[in-house]
C-alpha positions in Angstrom: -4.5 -22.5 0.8 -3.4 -19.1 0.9 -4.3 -15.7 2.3 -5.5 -12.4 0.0 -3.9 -10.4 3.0 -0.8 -12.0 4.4 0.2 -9.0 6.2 -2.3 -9.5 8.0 -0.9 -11.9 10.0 1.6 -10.4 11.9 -1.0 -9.2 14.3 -0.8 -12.8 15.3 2.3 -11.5 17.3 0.0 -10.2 19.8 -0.8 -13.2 21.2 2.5 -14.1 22.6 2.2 -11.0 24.5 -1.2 -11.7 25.9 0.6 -14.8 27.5 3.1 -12.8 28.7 1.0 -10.7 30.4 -0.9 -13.1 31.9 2.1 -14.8 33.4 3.4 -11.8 34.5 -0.1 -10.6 36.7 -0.4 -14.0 37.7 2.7 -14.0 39.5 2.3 -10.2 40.9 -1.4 -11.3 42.1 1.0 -14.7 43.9 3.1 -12.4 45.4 0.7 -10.3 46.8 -1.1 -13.2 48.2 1.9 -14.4 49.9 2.1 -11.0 51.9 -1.7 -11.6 53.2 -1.5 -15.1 54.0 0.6 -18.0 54.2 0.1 -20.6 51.0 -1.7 -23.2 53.8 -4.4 -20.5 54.6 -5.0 -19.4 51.3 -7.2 -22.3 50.4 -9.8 -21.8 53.0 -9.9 -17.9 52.6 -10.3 -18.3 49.3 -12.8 -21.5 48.6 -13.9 -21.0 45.5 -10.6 -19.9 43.7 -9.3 -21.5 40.5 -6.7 -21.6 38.7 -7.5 -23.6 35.8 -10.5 -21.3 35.0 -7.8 -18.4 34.0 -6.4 -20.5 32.0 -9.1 -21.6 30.5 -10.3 -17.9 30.0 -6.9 -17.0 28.3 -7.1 -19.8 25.9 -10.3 -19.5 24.5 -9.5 -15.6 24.4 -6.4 -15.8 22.5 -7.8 -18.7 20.4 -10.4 -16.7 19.6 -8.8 -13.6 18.8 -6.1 -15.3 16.6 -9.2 -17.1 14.6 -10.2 -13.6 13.7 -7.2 -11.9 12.7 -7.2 -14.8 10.5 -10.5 -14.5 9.3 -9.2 -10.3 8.4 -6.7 -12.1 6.3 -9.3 -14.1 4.4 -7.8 -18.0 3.6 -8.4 -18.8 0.2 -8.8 -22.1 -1.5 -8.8 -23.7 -5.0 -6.1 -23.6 -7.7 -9.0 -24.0 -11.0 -7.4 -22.6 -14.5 -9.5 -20.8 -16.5 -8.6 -19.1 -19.7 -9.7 -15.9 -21.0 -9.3 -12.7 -23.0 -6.8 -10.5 -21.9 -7.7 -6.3 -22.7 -6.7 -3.1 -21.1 -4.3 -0.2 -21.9 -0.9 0.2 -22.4 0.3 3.2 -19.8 3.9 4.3 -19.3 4.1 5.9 -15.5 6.9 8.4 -15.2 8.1 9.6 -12.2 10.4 12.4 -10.8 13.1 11.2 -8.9 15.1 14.8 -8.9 16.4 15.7 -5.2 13.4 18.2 -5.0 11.1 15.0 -4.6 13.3 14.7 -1.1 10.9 17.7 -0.2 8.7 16.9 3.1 6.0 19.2 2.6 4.2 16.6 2.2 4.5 14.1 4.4 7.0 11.4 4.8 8.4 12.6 1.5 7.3 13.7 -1.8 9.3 10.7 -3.3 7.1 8.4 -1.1 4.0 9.9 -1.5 4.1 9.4 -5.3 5.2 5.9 -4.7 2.3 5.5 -2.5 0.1 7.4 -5.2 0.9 4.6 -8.0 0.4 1.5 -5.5 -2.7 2.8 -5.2 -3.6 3.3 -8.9 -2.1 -0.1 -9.7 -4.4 -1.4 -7.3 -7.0 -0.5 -9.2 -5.9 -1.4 -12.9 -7.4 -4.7 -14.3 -5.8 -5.9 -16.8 -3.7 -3.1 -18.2 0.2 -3.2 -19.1 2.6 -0.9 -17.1 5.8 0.5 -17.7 8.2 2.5 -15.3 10.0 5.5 -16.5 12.3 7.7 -13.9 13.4 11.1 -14.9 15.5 14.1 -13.3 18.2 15.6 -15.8 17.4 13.2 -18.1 14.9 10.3 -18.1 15.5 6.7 -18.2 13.3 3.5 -18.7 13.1 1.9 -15.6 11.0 -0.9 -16.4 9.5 -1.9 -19.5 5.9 -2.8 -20.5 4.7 -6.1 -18.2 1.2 -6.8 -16.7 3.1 -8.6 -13.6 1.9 -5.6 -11.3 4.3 -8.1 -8.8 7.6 -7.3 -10.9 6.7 -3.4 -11.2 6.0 -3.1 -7.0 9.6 -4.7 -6.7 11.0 -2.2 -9.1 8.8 0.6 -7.6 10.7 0.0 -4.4 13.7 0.5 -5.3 13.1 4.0 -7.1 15.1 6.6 -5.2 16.7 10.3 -5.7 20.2 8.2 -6.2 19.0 6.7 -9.7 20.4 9.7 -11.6 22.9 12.3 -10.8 22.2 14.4 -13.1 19.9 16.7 -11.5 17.1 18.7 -13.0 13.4 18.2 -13.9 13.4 16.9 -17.7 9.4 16.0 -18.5 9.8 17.0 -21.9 12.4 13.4 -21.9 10.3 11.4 -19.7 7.3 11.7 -22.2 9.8 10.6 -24.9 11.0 7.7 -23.2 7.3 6.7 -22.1 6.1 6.5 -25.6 8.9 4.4 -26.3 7.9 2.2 -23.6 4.6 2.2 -25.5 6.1 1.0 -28.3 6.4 4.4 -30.5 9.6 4.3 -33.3 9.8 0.5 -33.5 9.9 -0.9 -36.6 9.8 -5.0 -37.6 12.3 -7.0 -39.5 12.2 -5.1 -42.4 12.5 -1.5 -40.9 8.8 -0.9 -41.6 7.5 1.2 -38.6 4.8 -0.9 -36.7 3.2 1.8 -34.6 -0.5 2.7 -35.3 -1.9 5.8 -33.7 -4.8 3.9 -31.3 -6.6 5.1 -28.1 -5.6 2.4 -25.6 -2.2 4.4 -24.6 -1.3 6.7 -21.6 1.3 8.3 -19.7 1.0 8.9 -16.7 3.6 11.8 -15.0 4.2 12.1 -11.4 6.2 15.5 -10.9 6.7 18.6 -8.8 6.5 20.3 -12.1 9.6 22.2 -11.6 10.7 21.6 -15.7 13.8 23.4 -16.5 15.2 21.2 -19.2 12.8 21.0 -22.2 9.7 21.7 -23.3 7.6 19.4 -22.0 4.3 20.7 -23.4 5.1 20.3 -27.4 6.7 16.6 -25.8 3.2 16.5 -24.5 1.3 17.8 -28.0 3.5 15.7 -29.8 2.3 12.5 -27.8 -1.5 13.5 -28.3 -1.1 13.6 -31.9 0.0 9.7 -31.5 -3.5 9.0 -30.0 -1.3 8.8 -26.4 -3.3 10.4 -23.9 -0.9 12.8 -21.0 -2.2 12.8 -17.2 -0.3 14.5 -14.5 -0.1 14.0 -10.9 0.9 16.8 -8.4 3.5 15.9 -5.9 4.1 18.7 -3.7 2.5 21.7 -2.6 2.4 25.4 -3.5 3.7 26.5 -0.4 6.8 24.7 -1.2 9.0 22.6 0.9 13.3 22.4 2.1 15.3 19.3 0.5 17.1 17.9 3.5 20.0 16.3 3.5 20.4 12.5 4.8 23.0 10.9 6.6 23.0 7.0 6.6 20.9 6.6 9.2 17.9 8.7 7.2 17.7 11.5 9.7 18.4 15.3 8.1 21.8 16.6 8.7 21.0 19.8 6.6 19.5 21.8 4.2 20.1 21.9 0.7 21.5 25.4 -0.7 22.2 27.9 -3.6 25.6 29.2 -4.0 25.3 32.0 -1.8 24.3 29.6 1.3 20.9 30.2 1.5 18.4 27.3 1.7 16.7 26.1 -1.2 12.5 26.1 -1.0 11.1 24.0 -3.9 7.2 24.8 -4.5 4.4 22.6 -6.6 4.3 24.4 -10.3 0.5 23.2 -10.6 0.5 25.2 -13.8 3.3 23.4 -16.0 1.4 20.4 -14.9 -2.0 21.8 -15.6 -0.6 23.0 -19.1 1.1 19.4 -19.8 -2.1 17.5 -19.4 -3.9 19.8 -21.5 -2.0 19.7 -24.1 -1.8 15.8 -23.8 -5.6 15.7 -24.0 -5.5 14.4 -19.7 -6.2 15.8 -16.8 -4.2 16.8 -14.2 -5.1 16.1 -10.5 -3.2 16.8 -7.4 -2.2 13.8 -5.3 -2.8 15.5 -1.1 -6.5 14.2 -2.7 -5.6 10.7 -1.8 -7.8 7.8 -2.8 -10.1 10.5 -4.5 -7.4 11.9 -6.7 -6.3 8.6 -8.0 -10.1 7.3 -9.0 -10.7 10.6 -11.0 -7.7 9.8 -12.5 -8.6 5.9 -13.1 -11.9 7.2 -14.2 -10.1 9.6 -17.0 -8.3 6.6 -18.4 -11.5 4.3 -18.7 -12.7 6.7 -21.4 -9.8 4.9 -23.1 -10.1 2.1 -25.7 -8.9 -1.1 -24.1 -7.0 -3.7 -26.3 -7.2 -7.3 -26.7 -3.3 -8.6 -25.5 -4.4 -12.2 -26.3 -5.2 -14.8 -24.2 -4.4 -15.4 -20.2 -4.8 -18.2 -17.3 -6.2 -17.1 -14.3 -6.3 -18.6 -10.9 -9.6 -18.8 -9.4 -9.7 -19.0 -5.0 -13.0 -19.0 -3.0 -12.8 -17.2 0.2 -13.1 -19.0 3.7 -12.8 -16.4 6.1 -16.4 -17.0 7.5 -15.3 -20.1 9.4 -12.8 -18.5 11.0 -14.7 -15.8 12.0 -17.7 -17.5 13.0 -15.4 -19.7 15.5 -13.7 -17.5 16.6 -16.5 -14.9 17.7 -18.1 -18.2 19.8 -14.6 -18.9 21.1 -15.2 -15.2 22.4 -18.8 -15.3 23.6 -17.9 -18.6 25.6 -15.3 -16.6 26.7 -17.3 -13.9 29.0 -19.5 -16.7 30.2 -17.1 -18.2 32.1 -15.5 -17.1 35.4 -12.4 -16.7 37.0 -14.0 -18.8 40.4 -15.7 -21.7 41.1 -19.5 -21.3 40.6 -21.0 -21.6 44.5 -22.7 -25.8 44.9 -26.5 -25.9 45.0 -26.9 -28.1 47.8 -30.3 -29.2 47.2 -31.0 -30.5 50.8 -30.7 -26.9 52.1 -33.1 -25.7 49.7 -35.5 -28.3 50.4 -35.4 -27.8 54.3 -36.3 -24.3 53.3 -39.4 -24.7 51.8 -40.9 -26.7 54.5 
C-alpha cells in the first residue's frame, strides 16, 4: 500500500495535540473542583459524572479524525504491470536564474514563483520528456532530456541565483542550449547529422525578459525554422521590483545598486517576451495568471505532434480512501451521540406507580 498524497499525513500531528489538550483541561477542570469541594463530596454533588465517557469521546474523535486525513491522502493498492506505448513531446524548459529573479514583486520571489510555475506545468504533462536549462550571462544545461518528472523536481530544487556568476539575461544562449537538449547538431557514428525538423519539440522560457546579451529573437526564428515551437513565461511585473540582498539566514540586509549608489528597480519587459514567442511560433503568457496561465500554455503545446518514445511499464493502484472515510465519519457521528455524563436510570417502578 501506499498513499497518492503522502504530505498529507502530517496533519496526523494534530492528534497528539488534541491529547494534550485534553489532559491539560482535564486537569484545570480537577483543580477547580478541588476549590469547590473536597474529592469525598464530589461524588454525591456530582452523581452522574464520568470519566470514562471523555475518554471515550476523545478516542472516537481523534480516531475518527485521523481515519479521514487518511482517507485525504487516498491509500492505494496493487502493484499490476502493464506495458504500453509511450508518446509525448520533447520540451527543453529554460529558466532565468540572473539576480533580478531575487526580485519580490511578486511574491515570495520571482525565482520561486517560476519554480512554482513549472511544478505546476509538470503536473500536467503526460507522457512528455523534459529537459532543464538555467541561463543568466550565459546558459547552461542543467538537466538533460528524462521523463522521470521525480529526477527533474530534485534538480528543480536546487536551481538558485548562485548557479552562475556571470550575471546578465542571455535568452538568445538558453534557446541554443535548449535545442541541444532536444537533440539539434548531433550527428551518429559516422558524423551524419540525425536531426529531422518534426513538430513534437518545445522550449519553454521562463524570464523577466531583461535580454542584454544576444539576440534572442533570430535564436528564437532560428528554432522555429527547426519545427521547435518558442513559449514564454512572464516572471515579474511591469511595475518592477528591488533585488535584495541575503544574509545566511535569508532575511534582506540590502538593496542591490548601480555605481552611483542608487537602488536598482528591475521591471517585467513583457515585450521581448511577447516578441520571442512570436517569432518562435508560441505564445507568451504571464505567470501572476496562476493555474490559468499554465493550462493556456499546456493547451498551446497540445497542438503539438506527440512522438512515439517506445514502449513503457506502468504501475496500476486502485484507490481505497472510501473506507477510511466512511469509518471514520461514523467514528464521528457516534461521537456527538454520546455524552460527557451518565444518562439518568429509568426506574420503571416509579413510572408505573404513576400511571395508577
Amino acid at each position: 500500500m501506499h498513499f497518492e498524497h503522502i504530505k498529507i499525513l502530517w496533519l496526523l500531528a494534530v492528534i497528539p495535540l488534541m491529547v494534550i489538550v485534553f489532559i491539560l483541561r482535564q486537569r484545570h477542570k480537577k483543580k477547580l473542583l478541588a476549590k469547590f469541594a473536597q474529592n469525598s463530596m464530589l461524588g454525591r454533588l456530582q452523581p452522574d459524572a464520568s470519566w470514562r465517557r471523555p475518554i471515550a469521546k476523545l478516542t472516537l474523535l481523534c480516531t475518527g479524525i485521523g481515519l479521514l486525513i487518511v482517507a485525504l491522502a487516498n491509500p492505494q493498492i496493487g502493484n499490476k504491470i502493464a506495458e504500453g506505448e509511450q508518446r509525448g513531446i520533447d520540451m527543453a524548459v529554460c529558466m532565468d536564474v540572473s539576480n533580478s529573479m531575487l526580485a519580490q514583486d511578486m511574491k515570495p520571489s520571482r525565482m520561486e514563483k517560476s519554480k512554482q510555475t513549472v511544478r505546476n506545468l509538470m503536473s500536467q504533462l503526460g507522457g512528455d520528456r523534459v529537459s532543464l536549462v538555467v541561463f543568466a550571462g550565459r546558459a547552461y544545461i542543467e538537466m538533460p532530456l528524462t521523463n522521470d518528472y521525480g529526477a527533474t523536481k530534485m534538480f528543480l530544487d536546487q536551481i538558485g541565483t548562485d548557479l552562475i556568476s556571470e550575471q546578465g539575461t542571455a535568452i538568445g544562449d538558453a534557446i541554443e542550449k535548449g535545442m541541444a537538449t532536444l537533440g539539434f547538431g548531433e550527428s551518429d557514428d559516422d558524423g551524419q547529422p540525425q536531426w529531422e525538423p518534426n513538430k513534437s519539440r518545445a522550449i519553454v522560457i521562463l524570464s523577466d525578459g531583461e535580454n542584454h546579451e544576444d539576440d534572442a529573437v533570430e535564436a528564437a526564428k532560428e528554432a522555429a525554422d527547426q519545427g521547435i515551437m518558442v513559449c514564454t513565461i512572464g516572471i515579474g511585473s511591469t511595475q518592477g521590483g528591488q533585488i535584495p540582498i541575503l544574509g545566511r539566514n535569508g532575511k534582506v540586509t540590502d538593496w542591490r545598486r548601480d555605481s552611483e549608489g542608487n537602488v536598482i528597480t528591475t521591471h517585467l519587459n513583457e515585450d521581448m517576451l511577447r516578441d520571442i514567442a512570436k517569432a518562435g511560433n508560441g505564445i507568451y503568457v504571464h505567470c501572476a495568471n496562476g493555474n490559468a496561465a499554465v493550462e493556456e500554455l499546456v493547451k498551446q503545446l497540445s497542438r503539438l505532434d506527440s512522438q512515439k518514445f517506445g514502449a513503457a511499464q506502468f504501475s496500476s493502484f486502485e484507490s481505497q480512501y472510501q473506507y477510511p472515510l466512511v469509518a471514520g465519519l461514523l467514528l464521528l457521528i457516534l461521537e456527538v451521540f454520546i455524552f460527557e455524563r451518565k444518562n439518568p436510570k429509568i426506574n420503571f417502578n416509579k413510572i408505573i406507580r404513576r400511571n395508577k
